[in-house]
N, C-alpha and C positions, 0 to 999 in steps of 0.2 A: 348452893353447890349443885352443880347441874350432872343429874344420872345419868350413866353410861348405858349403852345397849344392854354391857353384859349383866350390867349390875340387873336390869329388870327382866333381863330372861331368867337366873340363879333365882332372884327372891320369887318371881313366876314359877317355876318349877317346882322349887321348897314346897310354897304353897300346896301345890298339887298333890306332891307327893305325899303331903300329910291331910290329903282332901278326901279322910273315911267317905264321909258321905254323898260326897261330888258334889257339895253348893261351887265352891271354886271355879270346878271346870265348866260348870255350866254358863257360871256370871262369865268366865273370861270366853267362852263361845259366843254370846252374847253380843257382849261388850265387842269383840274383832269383827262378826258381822252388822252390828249396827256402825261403826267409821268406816267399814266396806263401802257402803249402802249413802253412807253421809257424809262426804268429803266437807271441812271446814267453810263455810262461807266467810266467816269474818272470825278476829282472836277471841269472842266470846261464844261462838256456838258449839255447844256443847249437849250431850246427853242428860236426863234426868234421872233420878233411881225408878218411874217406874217403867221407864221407856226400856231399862234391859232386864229389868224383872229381879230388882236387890233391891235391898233395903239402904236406908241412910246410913247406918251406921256401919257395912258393909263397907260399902264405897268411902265413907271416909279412912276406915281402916287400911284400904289400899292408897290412899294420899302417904299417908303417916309412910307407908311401905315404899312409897313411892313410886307407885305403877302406874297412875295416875294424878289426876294435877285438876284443880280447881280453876275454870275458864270466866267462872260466872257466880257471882252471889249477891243474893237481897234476901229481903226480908220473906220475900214467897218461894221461892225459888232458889236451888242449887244448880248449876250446871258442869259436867266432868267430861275429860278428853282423854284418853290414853298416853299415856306420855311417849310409846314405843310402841304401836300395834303390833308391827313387826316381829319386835321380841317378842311380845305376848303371843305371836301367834306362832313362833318358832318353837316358844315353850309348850305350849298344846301341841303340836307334833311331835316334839322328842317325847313327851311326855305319855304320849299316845304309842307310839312306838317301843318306850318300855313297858305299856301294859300287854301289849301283842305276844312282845317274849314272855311274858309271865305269863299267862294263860295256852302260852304253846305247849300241847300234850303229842307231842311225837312220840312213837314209839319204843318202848327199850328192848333192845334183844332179849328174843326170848333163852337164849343160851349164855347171856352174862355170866358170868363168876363161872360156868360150866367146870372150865380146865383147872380150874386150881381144887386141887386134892385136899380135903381135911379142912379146918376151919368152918364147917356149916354154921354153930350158933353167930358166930363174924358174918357170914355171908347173911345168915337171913336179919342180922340187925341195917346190913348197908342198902338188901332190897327192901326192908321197909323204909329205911330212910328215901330211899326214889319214890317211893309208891304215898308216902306222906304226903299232905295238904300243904302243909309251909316246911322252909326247910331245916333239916338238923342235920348237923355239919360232923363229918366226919374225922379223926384222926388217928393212922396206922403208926403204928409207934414199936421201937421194939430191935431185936438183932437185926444184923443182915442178914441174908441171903433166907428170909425166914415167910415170904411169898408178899411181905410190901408191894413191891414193884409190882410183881405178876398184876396184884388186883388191880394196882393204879393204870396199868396197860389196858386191862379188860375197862377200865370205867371213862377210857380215853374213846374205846367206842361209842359210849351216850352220846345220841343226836343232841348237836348247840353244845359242844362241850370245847374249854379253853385247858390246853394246858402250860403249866411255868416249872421252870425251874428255879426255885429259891439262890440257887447260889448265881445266877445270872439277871438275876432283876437288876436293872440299873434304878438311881435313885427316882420315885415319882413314875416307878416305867408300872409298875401296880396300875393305877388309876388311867394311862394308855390305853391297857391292854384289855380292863375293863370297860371303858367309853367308846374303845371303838368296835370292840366283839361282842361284849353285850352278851354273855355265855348265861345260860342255863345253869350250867355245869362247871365248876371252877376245878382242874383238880391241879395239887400243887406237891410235887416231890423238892424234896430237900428244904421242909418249910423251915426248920432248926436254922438251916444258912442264912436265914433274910433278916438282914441288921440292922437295915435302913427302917429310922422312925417314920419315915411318910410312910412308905410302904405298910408298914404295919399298923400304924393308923389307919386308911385306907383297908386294911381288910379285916380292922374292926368294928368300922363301919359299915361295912358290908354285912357280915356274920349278926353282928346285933341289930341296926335298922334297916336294914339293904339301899342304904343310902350311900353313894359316892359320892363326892364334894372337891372341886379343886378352888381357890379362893387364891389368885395370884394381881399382881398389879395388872390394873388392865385387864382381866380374865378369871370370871367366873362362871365355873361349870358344874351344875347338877346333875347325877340322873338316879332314879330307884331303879332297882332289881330286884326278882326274885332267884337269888344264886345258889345252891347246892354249894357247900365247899366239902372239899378229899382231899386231905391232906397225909404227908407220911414224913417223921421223922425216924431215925436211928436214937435219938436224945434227946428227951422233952427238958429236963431240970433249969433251963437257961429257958426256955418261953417264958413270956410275960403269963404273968396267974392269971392277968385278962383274956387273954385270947386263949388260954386254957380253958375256962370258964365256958367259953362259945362253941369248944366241940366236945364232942363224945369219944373217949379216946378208946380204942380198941389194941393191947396189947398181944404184940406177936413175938412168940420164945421160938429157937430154938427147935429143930427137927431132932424126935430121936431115929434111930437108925430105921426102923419099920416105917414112921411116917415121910421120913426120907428117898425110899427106894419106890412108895407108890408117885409119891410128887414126880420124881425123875421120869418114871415109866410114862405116866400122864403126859408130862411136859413135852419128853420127846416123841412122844408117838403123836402127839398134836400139834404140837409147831415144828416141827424136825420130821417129823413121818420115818421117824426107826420104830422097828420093829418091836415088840414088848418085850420076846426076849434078850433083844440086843440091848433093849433100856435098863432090864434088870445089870445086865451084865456090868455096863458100864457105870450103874449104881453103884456096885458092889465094891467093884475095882476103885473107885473114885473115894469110897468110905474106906477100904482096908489100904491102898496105896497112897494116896494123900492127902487123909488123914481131913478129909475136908466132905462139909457137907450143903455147900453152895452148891445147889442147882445150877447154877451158872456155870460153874466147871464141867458139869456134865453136857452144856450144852456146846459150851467148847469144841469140848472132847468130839461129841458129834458131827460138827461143823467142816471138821478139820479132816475127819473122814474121805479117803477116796472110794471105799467099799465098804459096806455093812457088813462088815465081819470081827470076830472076836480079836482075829489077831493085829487089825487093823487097830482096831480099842487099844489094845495090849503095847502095841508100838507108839503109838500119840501120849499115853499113858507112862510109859517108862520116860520120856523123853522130858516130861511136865516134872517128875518125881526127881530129876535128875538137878533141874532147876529149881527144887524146894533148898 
């Protein structure tokens, strides 16, 4: 059965990316500048094992795998060809170019998490998570309007960082979005929405080997990552126990009224640029008049503002109350 490109760039890559100790990349370096160097003279001229520095039993392993091909054999002598330099040598570049991103230490804002009010033991278990060696993956879970988002907005800043929304993944759009961004950073709201088995496979794999994998007729595509995932559901009970298993879940209740009016005051004096007393105010009003304690109504309410003023609150406010 005669091997396709893709097939020996995929089993190429595999290799690699389980190549702890770099024998692999070094023989397939090897091995792509020695058939640089030595275009075929005739259908049996071929390499020896010690001419690219592997051993036999090496090189026959990769026949079996089929990355190479047997040109030449007697009783002194073995001689081997590449079956697909090309792939091989396409797989040493991608291959190389996800070790790049894995080893990229860009910078993280030094004012991350800053704005969001309260949750310090949360915050400093997600800045250790960035600051770890390998990664452990995140998942915010919990009411609404309860600073989920907030943080997932602040962790959208991380330099090399992807973000999805669960409820728009189209099927297999996972493994896209991954192969061709290649993020650092994955961070995923609405991860509860994602229904699709590829998808979820695919960022099982991710989470547990940092392995991507697409295995289609005609098309096979590897690549490893090192991926951070940040995830945020409203309702974990419906995730699979496996992909539970993968992160760290960090539950978020519920503001009560005190931890509620500093949040607003923060919020809109930093992304809204009101005033702290007009943030109180609009807290207050937003807690005793509609009965609600979404940040997000406060931000509204601000939004909608012509003038920073009490009675301005008061009239955008009566008008919201009207339509409960």
């Amino acid at each position: 059965m005669e091997t396709t490109t893709s097939e020996v760039y995929a089993t190429a890559l595999t290799l690699l990316s389980h190549d702890s100790d770099g024998t692999f990349k070094k023989l397939f370096e090897t091995i792509v500048e020695w058939e640089k160097q030595h275009p075929p003279k005739n259908e049996w001229d071929g390499f020896e094992w010690h001419m690219v520095h592997g051993d036999a039993r090496t090189l026959n392993s990769l026949v079996t795998r089929r990355i190479l091909k047997v040109v030449f054999k007697s009783n002194k002598y073995c001689a081997y060809r590449a079956i697909d330099m090309a792939a091989l040598e396409k797989a040493l570049a991608d291959y190389e170019g996800s070790v790049t991103q894995e080893v990229t230490t860009e910078e993280i804002p030094t004012d991350l998490l800053n704005i969001v009010t309260g949750h310090e033991e949360k915050k400093d278990i997600l800045l250790r998570s960035l600051k770890a060696e390998k990664p452990v993956h995140i998942l915010l879970w919990g009411t609404v309007a309860s600073a989920k988002t907030l943080i997932l907005e602040e962790l959208v800043r991380l330099p090399h960082n992807t973000f999805v929304l669960g409820s728009n993944l189209t099927q297999a759009g996972l493994f896209e979005v991954l192969y061709n961004e290649r993020p650092r950073y994955l961070v995923i709201d609405e991860l509860d929405k994602i229904k699709d088995s590829e998808n979820l496979a695919i960022l099982l794999s991710l989470m547990h080997k940092g392995l991507i994998r697409e295995t289609k007729y005609r098309r096979h595509r590897t690549l490893r990552l090192k991926t951070w995932v940040f995830g945020s559901a409203n309702e974990i009970s419906h995730l699979p126990k496996e992909l539970m298993s993968r992160f760290l879940p960090l539950r978020f209740r519920d503001y009560n009224d005190d931890e509620f009016r500093e949040v607003v005051v923060n919020v809109l004096k930093e992304q809204e640029n009101i005033s702290e007393s007009l943030g109180v105010y609009i807290a207050e009003r937003t807690l005793k008049e509609l009965d609600s304690r979404d940040v997000r109504d406060c931000i509204k309410i601000s939004r909608l503002l012509k003038q920073q003023t009490k009675e301005e609150a008061d009239k955008i406010i009566e008008i919201l109350k009207r339509q409960k």
